[in-house]
Structures are given as C-alpha cells and as structure tokens.
py3Dmol code that shows the C-alpha trace and the ligand (Angstrom):
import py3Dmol

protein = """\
ATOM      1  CA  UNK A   1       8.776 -11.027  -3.715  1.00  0.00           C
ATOM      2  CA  UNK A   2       9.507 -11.739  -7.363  1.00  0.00           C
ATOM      3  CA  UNK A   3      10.832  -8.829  -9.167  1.00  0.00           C
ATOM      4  CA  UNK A   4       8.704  -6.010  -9.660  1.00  0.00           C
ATOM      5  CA  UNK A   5       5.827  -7.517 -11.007  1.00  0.00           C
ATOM      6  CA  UNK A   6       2.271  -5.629  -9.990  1.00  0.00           C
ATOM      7  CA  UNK A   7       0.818  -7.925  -7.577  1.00  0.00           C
ATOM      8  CA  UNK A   8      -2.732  -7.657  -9.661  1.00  0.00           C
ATOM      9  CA  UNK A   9      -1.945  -7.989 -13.416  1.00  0.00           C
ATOM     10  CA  UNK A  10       1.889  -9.220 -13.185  1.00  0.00           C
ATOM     11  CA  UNK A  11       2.515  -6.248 -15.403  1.00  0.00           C
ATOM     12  CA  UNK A  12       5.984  -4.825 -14.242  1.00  0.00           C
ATOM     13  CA  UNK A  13       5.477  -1.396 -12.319  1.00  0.00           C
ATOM     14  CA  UNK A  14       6.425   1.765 -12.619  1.00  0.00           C
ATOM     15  CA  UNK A  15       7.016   2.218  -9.171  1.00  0.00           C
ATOM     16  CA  UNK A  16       7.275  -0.525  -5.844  1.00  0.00           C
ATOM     17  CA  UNK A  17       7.957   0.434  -2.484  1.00  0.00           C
ATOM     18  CA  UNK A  18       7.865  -1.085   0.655  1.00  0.00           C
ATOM     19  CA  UNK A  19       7.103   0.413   4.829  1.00  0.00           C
ATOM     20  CA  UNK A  20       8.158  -1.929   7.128  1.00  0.00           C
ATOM     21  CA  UNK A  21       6.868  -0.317   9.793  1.00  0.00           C
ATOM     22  CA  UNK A  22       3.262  -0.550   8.681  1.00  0.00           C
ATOM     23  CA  UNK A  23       4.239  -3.786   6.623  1.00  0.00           C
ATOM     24  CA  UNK A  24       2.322  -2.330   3.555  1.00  0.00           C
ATOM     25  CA  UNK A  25       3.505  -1.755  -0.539  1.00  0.00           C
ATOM     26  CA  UNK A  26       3.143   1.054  -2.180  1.00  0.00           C
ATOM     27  CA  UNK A  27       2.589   0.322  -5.878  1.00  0.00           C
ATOM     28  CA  UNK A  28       2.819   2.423  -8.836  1.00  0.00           C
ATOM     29  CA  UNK A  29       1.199   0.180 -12.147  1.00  0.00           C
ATOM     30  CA  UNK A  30       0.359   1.920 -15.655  1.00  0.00           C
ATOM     31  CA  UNK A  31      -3.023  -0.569 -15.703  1.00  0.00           C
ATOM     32  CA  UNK A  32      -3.761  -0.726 -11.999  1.00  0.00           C
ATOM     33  CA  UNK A  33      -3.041   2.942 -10.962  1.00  0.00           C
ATOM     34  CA  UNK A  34      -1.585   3.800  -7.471  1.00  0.00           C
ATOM     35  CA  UNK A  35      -2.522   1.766  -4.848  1.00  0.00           C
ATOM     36  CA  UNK A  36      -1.282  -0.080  -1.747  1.00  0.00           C
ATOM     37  CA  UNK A  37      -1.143  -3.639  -0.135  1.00  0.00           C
ATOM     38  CA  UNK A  38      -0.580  -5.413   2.920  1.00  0.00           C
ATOM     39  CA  UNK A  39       2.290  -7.578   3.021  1.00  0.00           C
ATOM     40  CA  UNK A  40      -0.261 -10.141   4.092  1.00  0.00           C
ATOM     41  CA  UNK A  41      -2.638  -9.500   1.372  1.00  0.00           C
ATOM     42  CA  UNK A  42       0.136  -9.415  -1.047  1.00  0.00           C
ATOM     43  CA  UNK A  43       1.545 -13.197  -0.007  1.00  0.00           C
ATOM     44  CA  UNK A  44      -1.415 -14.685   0.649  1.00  0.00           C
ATOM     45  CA  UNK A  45      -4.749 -12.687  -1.073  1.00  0.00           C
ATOM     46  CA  UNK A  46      -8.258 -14.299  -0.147  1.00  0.00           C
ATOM     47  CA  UNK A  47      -9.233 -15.417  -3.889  1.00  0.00           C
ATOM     48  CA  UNK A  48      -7.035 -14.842  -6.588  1.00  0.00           C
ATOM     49  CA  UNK A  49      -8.893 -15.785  -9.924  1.00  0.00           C
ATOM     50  CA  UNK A  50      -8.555 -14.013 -13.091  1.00  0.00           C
ATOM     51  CA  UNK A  51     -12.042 -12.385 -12.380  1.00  0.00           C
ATOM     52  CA  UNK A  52     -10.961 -11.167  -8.776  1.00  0.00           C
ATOM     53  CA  UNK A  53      -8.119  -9.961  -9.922  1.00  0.00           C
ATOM     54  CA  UNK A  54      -9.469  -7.665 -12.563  1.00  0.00           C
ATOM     55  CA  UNK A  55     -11.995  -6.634 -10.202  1.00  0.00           C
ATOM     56  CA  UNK A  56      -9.456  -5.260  -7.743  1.00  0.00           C
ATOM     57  CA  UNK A  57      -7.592  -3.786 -10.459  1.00  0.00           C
ATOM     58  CA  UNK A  58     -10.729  -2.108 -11.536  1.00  0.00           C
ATOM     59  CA  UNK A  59     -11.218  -0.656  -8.018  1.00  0.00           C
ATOM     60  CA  UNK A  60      -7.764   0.629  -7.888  1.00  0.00           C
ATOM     61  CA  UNK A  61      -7.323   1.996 -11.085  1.00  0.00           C
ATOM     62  CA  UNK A  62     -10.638   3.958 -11.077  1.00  0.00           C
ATOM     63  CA  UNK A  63     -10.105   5.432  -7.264  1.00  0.00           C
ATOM     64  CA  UNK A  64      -6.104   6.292  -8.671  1.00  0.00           C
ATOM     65  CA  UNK A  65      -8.295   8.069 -11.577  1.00  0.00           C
ATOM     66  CA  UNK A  66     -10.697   9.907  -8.647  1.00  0.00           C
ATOM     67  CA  UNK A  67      -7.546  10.947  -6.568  1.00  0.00           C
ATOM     68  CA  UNK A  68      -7.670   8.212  -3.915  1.00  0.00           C
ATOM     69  CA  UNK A  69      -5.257   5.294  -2.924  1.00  0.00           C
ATOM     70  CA  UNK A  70      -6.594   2.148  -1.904  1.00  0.00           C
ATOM     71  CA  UNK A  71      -5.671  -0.300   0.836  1.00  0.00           C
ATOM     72  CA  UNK A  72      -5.667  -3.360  -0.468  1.00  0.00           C
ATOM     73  CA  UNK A  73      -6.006  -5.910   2.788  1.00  0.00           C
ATOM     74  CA  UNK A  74      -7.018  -9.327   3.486  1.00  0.00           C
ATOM     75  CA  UNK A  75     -10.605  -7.929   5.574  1.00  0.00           C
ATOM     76  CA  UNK A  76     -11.312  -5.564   2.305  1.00  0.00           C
ATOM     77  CA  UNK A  77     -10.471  -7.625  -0.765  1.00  0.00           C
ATOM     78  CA  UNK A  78     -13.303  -9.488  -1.385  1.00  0.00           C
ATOM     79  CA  UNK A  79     -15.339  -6.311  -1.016  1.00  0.00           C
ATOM     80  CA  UNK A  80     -13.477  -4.247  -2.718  1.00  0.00           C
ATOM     81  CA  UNK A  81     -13.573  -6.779  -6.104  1.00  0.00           C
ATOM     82  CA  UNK A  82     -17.192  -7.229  -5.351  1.00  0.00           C
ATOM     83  CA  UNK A  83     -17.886  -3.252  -5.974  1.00  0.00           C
ATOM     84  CA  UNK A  84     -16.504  -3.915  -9.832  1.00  0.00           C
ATOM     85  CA  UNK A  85     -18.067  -7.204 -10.656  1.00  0.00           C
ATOM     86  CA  UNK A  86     -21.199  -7.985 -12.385  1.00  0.00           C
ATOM     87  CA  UNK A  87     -20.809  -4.537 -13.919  1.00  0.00           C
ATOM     88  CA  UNK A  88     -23.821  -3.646 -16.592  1.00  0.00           C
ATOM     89  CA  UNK A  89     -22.622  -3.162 -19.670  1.00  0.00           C
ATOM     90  CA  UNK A  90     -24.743   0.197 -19.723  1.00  0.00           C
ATOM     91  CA  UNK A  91     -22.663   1.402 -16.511  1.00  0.00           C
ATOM     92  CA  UNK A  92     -19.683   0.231 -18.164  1.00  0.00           C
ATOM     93  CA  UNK A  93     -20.145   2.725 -21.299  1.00  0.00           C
ATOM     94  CA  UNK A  94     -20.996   5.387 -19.178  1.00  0.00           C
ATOM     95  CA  UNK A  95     -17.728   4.928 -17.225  1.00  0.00           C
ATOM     96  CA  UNK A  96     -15.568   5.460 -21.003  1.00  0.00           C
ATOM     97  CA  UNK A  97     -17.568   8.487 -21.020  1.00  0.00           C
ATOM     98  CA  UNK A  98     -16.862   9.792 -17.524  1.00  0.00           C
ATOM     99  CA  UNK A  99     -13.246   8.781 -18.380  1.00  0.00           C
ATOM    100  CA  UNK A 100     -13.345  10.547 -21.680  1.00  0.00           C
ATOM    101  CA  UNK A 101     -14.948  13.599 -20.322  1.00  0.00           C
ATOM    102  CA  UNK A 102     -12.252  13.290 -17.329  1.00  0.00           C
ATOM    103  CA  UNK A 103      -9.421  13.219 -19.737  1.00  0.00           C
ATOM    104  CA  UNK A 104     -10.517  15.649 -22.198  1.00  0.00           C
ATOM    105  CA  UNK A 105     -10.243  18.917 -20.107  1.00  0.00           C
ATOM    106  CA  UNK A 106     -12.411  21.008 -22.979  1.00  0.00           C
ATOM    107  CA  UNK A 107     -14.887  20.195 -25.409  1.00  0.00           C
ATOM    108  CA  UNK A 108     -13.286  19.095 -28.643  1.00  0.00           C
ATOM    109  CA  UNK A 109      -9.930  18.130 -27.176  1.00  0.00           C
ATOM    110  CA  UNK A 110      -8.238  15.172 -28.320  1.00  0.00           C
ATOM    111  CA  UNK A 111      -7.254  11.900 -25.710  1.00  0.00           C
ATOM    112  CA  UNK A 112      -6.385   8.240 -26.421  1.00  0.00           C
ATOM    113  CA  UNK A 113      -7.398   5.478 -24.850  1.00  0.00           C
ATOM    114  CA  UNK A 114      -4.971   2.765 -24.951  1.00  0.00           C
ATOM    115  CA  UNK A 115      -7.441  -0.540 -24.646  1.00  0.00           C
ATOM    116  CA  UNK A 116      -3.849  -3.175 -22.799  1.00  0.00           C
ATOM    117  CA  UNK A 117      -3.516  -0.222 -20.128  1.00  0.00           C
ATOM    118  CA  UNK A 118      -6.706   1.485 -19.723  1.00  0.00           C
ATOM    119  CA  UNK A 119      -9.086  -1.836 -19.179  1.00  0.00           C
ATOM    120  CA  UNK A 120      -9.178  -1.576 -15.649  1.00  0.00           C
ATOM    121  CA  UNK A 121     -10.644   1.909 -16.062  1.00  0.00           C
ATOM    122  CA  UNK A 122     -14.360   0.986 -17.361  1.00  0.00           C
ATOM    123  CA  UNK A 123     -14.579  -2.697 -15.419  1.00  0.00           C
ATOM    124  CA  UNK A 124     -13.693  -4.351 -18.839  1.00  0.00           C
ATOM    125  CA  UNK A 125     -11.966  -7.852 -17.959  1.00  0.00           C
ATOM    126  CA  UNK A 126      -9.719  -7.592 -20.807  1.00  0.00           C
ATOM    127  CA  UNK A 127      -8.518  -4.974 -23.549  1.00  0.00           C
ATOM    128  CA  UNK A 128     -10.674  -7.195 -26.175  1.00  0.00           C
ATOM    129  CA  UNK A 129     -13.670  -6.041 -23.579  1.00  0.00           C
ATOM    130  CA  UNK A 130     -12.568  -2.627 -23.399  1.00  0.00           C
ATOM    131  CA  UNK A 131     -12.535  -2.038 -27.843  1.00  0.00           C
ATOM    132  CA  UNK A 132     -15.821  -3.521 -27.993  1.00  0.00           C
ATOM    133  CA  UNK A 133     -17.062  -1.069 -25.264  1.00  0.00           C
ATOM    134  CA  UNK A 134     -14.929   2.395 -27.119  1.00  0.00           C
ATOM    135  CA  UNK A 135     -16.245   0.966 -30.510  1.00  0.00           C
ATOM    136  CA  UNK A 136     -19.752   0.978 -28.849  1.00  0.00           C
ATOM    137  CA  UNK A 137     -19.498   4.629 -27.311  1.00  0.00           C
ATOM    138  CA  UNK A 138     -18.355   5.368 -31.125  1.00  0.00           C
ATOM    139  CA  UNK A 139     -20.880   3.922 -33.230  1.00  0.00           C
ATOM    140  CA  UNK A 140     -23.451   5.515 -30.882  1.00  0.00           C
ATOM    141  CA  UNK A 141     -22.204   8.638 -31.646  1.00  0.00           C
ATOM    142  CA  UNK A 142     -20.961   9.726 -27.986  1.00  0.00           C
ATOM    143  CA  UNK A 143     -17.283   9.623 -29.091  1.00  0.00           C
ATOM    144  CA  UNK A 144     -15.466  10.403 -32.373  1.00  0.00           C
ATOM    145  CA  UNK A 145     -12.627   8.603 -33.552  1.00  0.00           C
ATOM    146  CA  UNK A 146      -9.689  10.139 -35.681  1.00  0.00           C
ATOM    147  CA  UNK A 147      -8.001   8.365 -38.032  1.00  0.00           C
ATOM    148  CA  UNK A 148      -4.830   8.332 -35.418  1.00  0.00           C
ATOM    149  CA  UNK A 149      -6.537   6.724 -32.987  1.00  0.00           C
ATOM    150  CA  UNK A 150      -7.431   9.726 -31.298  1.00  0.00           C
ATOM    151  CA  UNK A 151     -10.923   9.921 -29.730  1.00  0.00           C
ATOM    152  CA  UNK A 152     -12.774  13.229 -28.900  1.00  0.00           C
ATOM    153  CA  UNK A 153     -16.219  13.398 -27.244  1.00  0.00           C
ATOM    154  CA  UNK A 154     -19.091  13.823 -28.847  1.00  0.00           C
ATOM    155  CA  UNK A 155     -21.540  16.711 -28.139  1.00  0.00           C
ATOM    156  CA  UNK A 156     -23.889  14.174 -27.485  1.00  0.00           C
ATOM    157  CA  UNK A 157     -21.368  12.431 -25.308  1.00  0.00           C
ATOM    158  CA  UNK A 158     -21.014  15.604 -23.051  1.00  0.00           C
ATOM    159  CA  UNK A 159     -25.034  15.528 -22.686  1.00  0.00           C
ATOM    160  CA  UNK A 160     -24.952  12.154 -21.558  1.00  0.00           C
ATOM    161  CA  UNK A 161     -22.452  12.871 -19.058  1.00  0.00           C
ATOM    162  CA  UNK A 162     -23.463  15.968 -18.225  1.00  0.00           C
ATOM    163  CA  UNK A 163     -26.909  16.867 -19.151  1.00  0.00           C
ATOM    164  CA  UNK A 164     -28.313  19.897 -19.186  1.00  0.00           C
ATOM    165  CA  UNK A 165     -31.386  19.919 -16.949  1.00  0.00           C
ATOM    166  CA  UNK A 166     -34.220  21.987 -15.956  1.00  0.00           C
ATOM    167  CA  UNK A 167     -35.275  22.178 -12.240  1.00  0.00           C
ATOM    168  CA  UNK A 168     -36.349  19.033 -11.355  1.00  0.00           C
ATOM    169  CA  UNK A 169     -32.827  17.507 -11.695  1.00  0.00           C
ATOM    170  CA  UNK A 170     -31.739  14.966 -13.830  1.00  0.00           C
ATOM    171  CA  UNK A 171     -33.638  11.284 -13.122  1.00  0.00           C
ATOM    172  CA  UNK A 172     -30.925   9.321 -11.857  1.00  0.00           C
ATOM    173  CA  UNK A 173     -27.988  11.472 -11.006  1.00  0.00           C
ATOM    174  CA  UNK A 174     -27.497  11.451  -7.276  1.00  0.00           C
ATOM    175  CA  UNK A 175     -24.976  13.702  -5.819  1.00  0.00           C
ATOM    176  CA  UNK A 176     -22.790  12.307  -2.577  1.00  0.00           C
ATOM    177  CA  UNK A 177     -21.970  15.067  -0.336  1.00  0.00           C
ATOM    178  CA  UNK A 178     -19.187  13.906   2.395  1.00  0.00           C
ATOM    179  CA  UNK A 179     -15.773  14.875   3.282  1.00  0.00           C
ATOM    180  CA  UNK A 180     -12.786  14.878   1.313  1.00  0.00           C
ATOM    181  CA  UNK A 181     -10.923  13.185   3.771  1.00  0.00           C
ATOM    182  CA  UNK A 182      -8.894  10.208   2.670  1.00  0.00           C
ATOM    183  CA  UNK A 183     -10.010   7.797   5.490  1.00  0.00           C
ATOM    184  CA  UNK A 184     -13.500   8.090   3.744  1.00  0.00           C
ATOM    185  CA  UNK A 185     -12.845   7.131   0.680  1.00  0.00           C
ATOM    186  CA  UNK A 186     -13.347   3.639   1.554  1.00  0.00           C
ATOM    187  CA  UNK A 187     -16.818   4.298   2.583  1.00  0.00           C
ATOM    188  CA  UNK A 188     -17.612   6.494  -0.735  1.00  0.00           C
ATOM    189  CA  UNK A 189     -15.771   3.688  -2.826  1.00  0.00           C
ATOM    190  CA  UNK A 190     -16.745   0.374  -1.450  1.00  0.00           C
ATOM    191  CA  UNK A 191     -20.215   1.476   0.326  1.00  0.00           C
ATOM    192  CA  UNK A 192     -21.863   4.759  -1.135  1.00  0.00           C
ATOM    193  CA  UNK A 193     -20.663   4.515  -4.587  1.00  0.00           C
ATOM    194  CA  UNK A 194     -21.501   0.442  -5.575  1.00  0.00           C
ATOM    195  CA  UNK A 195     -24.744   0.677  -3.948  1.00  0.00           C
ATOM    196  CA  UNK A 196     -26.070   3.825  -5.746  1.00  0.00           C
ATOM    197  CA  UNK A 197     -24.611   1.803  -8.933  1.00  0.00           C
ATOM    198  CA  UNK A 198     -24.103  -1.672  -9.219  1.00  0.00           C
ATOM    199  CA  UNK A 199     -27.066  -2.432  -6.437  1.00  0.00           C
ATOM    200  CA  UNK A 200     -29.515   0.264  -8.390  1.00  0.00           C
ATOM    201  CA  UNK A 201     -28.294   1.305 -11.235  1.00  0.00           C
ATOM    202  CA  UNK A 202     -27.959   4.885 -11.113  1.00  0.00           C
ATOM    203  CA  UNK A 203     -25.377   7.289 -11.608  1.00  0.00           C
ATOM    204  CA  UNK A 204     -23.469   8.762  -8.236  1.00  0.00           C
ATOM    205  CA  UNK A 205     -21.371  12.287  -8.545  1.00  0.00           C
ATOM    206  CA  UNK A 206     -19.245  13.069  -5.714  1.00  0.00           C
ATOM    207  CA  UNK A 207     -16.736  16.218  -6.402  1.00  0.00           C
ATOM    208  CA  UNK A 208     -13.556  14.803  -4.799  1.00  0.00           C
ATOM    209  CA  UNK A 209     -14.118  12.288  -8.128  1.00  0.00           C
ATOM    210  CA  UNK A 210     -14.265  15.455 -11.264  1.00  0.00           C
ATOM    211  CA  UNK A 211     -11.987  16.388 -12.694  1.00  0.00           C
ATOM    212  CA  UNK A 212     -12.861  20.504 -13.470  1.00  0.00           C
ATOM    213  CA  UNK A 213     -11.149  23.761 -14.177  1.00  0.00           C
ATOM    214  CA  UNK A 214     -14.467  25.619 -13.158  1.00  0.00           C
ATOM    215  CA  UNK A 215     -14.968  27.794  -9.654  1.00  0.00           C
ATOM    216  CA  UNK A 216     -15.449  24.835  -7.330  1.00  0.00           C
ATOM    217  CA  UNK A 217     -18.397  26.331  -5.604  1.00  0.00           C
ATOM    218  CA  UNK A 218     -20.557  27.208  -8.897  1.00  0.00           C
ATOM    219  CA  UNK A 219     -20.250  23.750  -9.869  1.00  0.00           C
ATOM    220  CA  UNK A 220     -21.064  22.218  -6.798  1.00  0.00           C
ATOM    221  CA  UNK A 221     -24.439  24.112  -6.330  1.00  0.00           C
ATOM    222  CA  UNK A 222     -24.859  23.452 -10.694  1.00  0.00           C
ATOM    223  CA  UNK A 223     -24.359  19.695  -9.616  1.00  0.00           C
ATOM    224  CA  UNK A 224     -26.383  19.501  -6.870  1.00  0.00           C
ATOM    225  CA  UNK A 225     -29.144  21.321  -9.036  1.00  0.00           C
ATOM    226  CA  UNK A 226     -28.918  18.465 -11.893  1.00  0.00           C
ATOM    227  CA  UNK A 227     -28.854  15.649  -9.185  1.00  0.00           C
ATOM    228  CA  UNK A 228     -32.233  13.854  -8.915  1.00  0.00           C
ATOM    229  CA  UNK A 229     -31.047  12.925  -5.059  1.00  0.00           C
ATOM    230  CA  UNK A 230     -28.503  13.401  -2.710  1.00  0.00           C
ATOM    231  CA  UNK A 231     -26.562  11.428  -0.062  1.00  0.00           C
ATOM    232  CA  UNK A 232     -25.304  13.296   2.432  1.00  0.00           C
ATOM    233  CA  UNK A 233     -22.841  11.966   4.799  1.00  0.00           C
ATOM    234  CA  UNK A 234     -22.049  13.636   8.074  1.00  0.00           C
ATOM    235  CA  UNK A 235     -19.208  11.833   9.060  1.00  0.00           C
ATOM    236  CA  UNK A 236     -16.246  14.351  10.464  1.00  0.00           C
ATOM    237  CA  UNK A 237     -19.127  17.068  10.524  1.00  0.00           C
ATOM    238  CA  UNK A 238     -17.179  19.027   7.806  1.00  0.00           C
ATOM    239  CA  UNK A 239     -19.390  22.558   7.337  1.00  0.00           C
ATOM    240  CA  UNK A 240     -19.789  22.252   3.433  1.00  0.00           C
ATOM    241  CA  UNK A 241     -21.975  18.825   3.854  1.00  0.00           C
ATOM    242  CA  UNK A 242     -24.748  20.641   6.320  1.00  0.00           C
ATOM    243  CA  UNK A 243     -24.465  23.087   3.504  1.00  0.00           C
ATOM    244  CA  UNK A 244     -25.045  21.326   0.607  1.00  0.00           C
ATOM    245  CA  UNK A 245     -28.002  19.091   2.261  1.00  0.00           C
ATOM    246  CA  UNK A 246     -29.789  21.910   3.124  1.00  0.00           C
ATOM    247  CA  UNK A 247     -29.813  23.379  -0.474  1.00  0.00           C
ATOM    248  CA  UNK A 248     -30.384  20.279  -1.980  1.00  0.00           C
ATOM    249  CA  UNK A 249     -33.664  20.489   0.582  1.00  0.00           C
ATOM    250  CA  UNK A 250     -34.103  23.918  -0.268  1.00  0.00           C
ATOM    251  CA  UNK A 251     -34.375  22.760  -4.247  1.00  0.00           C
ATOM    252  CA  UNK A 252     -36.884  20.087  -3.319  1.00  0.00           C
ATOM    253  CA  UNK A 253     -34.675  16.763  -3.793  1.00  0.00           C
ATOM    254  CA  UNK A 254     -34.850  13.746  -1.671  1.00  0.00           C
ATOM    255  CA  UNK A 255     -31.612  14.110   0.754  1.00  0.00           C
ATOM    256  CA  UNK A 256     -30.180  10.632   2.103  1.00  0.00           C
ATOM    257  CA  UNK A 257     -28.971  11.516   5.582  1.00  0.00           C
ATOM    258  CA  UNK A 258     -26.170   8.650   6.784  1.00  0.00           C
ATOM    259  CA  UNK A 259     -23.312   9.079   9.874  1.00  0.00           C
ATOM    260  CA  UNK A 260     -20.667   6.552  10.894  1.00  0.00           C
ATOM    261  CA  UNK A 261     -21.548   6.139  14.208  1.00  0.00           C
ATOM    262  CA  UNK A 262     -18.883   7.002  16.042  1.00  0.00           C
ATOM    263  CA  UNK A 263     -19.994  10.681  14.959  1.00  0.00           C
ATOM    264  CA  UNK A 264     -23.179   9.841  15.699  1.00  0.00           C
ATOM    265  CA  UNK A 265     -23.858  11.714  18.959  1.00  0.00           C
ATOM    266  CA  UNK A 266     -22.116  15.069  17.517  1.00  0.00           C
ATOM    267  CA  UNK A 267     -24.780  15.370  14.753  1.00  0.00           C
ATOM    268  CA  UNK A 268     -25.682  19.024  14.535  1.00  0.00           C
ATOM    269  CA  UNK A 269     -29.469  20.137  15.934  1.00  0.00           C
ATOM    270  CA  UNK A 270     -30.548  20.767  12.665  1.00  0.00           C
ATOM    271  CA  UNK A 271     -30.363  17.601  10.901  1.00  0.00           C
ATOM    272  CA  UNK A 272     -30.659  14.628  14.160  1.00  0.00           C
ATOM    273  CA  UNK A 273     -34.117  15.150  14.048  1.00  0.00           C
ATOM    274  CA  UNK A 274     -34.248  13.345  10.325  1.00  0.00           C
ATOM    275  CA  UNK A 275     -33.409  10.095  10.211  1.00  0.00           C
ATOM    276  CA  UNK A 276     -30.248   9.082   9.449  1.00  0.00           C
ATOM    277  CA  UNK A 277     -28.543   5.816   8.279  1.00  0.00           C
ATOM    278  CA  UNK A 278     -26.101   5.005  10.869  1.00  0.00           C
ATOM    279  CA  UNK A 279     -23.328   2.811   9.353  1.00  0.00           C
ATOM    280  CA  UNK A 280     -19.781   0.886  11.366  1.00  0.00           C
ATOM    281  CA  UNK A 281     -18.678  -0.428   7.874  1.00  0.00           C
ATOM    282  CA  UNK A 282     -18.571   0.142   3.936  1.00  0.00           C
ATOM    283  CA  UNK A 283     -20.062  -3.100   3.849  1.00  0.00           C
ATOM    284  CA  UNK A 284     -23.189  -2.224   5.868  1.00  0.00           C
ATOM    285  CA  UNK A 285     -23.326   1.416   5.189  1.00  0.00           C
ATOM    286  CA  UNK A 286     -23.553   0.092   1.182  1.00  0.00           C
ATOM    287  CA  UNK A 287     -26.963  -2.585   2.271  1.00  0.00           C
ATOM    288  CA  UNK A 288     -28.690   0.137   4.327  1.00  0.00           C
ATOM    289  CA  UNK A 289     -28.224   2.446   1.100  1.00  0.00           C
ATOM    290  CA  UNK A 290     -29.663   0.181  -1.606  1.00  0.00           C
ATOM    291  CA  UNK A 291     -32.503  -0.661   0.712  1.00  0.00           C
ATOM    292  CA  UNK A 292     -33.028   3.126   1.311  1.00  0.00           C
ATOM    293  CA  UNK A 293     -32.745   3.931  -2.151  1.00  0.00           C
ATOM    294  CA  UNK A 294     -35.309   1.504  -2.931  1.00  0.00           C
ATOM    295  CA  UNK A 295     -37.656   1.982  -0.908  1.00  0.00           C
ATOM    296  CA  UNK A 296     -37.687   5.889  -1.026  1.00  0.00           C
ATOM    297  CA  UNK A 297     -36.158   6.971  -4.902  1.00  0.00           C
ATOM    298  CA  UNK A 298     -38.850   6.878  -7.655  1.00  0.00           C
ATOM    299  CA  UNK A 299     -35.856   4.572 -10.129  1.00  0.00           C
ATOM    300  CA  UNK A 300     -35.576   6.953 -13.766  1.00  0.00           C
ATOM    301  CA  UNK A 301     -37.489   5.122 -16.688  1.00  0.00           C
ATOM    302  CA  UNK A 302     -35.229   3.053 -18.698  1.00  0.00           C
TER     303      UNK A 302
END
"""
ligand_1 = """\
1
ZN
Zn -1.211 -3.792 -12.371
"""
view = py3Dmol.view(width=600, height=400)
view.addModel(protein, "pdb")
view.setStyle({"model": 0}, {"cartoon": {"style": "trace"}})
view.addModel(ligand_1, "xyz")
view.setStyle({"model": 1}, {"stick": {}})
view.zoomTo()
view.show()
C-alpha cells in the first residue's frame, strides 16, 4: 500500500484502517465518504478507468450520505459503478437538490457545496461537472446563491423535492419499504434503488436515506401518501414493512411485493397470496424490478 492515498480518487484520507482477519479496509475520504474494500479489490480492482472510478466513488459517497457503508469487492464492483453511470442529467439535478434539502436541516438555512469534494455526491465526473449542475439548480431558481458562496434552497426547490400533493400521490415518487438492516443495503443500493432510477427514471424514497427532525412515523405515512408506488420488500419480515404495504393498499397505490428467497417460505398469510418478486441477488432483484415497473407503473408525463 502506498501511503494513505484513497484507493478511488488518490485523494489522501482522513482515515485508513485495516482487519486482517476479514482482510478488508476501512476508509475514511472527504470526496468518497466512508466505505470499505477488500484487500483483493483494493490490489487488483476489475476495471479501473477514470469513469469506473468516479462511478464507485459516486456509490460510496452517496450511501456514506444515506447512512450506509459499502463493501467494495471484486464480485460487486462492476455493479456497484454501473448503478452511477449513464446518470441523466435531470436525475443528476435532482440529486443537488436531495443533497441540498439533506444538508439544509430547515427552510432558509444556509450550506455550501464545495464542487473538488462534493462531486461524487450528484454522479458529476468532475468538480467542472458538478458547477455546471449547482449553476443549473441556480439559474432555475431551485437554489439561491449568496454572495459567499453560500447556497440556500429555494421554495421552489423544496416543492420539487418534496411536493405537496393531493391524494393521488405524486407521479413518480415511489416509496421503498424494507428493513433497516445493514446487510440490505446492498439490495436497496445496487438493486431497488438504480432500477426505480437509472433503468426508469423515477424518483425512489426509502426513510433509512432522509435526513428529518420530524416524528418518524408521521412522515412515513405523509411519504407513503405522496408516493405514486411502493416497493415493498419482505426480506427479514420486519413488522413495519407488512405495515406500510398494507396502507399504501389501503390509499389505493400500486404496491411492488419482492422477498429474497431465502425468506421466501416465511412470508406472512396475508401477503403470499400476491405475487411477489423473488430475488438471490441485487443484480437480479434490480432486472425483475425495471421489468415490473414497466410493465405495471403508468411512467409520469415528462
Ligand atoms: Zn476518495
């Protein structure tokens, strides 16, 4: 290992730590966010181009910003840089203004966004990318910008990122309702997430991901009423996902009912009747998705 170089952008970390037991880096990098690596991975990743790389630092940086770490390995990589590539620049603008939103924790406050470091965050391959997209939100009128470089979120911004909606839900917004649990992330970030947005272009909203001071429960049911969909994964059986399907049902919306299948056969009475999108892998669960979403989601006028 040279130095302390982040094994992505080569910027030198903040933190870099090593388990020899499970032969895997723990990395700390102000552009890349948390994340961690094989050893393997680290000496010999599968592709290792400039547009790879920023991919992967994309992925890590934005799941550091949505409270997850992740495992960067030789069987993942090329997935996980796939998920951030061929970005539209429309999803891109939306993702300063989910950052903005995520960083400003009322209306009117203040945040910068500092375009060498923060990159990564909206799948912009370089900070040159990443003005053009800010000056874009700004000249659109979803963010302000102070004469210090400070930015501040439009009221117009907060609409776009969080409409207001009457009861037929917001066209577009789907809401993901799965576990918390960190051994799922992979499967919201890498299957769930890229197919409800690179593969068709809409927005997905899954709670572990907001950042909110509000009660927790009167958000989810407010977020659930704005989404025009939801995906509802079973896996782990937690309580709260049975729950939140079957209000989203209750509201009329189109409920996308998926399992890993190793849980398969514990599926509760009241939902193995419907079908459900049984998935082994990010990779497959994120196919099945798009093709369900398809086939069975009236796509929001554009
Ligand atoms: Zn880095």
């Amino acid at each position: 290992m040279t130095g302390t170089a982040c094994f992505l952008c080569g910027l030198e970390t903040d933190d870099i730590s090593q388990d020899f037991d499970t032969r895997v880096y723990f990395v700390r990098c102000r552009r890349c966010g948390e994340y961690r690596i094989t050893m393997e991975c680290s000496s010999n990743p599968r592709s290792a181009d400039e547009t790879t790389l920023a991919a992967i630092s994309a992925a890590t940086r934005q799941a550091a910003e949505s409270h997850s770490t992740l495992l960067l390995r030789t069987d993942n990589w090329d997935q996980v840089a796939a998920a951030h590539k061929n970005t539209p620049v429309r999803q891109k603008v939306l993702k300063v203004l989910r950052y903005s939103a995520a960083k400003s924790r009322s209306p009117g406050e203040f945040f910068r966004i500092q375009e060498d470091f923060d990159y990564p965050a909206f799948d912009a391959a370089s900070p040159q990318e990443c003005r053009f997209l800010v000056s874009h939100a700004t000249d659109s009128g979803y963010l302000e910008s102070m004469s210090d470089d400070a930015l501040t979120l439009t009221v117009k911004g907060w609409d776009a990122v969080e409409p207001l909606t009457g009861t037929a839900g917001t066209p577009g917004r789907c809401f993901v309702a799965m576990s918390f649990a960190e051994q799922l992330d992979e499967a919201y970030l890498l299957g769930i997430k890229p197919a409800v947005e690179q593969d068709c272009g809409l927005l997905a909203i899954r709670m572990k991901e907001l950042h909110h001071n509000d009660d927790i429960c009167d958000r989810l049911l407010s977020e659930i009423r704005q989404a025009q969909f939801v995906i509802a994964d079973f896996t782990g059986h937690r309580n709260g996902v049975y729950y939140e399907a079957g209000f989203a049902r209750a509201l009329g919306r189109d409920v996308i009912n998926c399992c890993r299948d190793t849980d398969f056969d514990l599926l509760h009475f009241d939902t193995n009747h419907l079908s459900h999108i049984k998935w082994k892998m990010p990779q497959d669960l994120r196919q099945q998705l798009t093709d369900r979403i398809r086939a069975t989601i009236v796509a929001p006028a554009k």
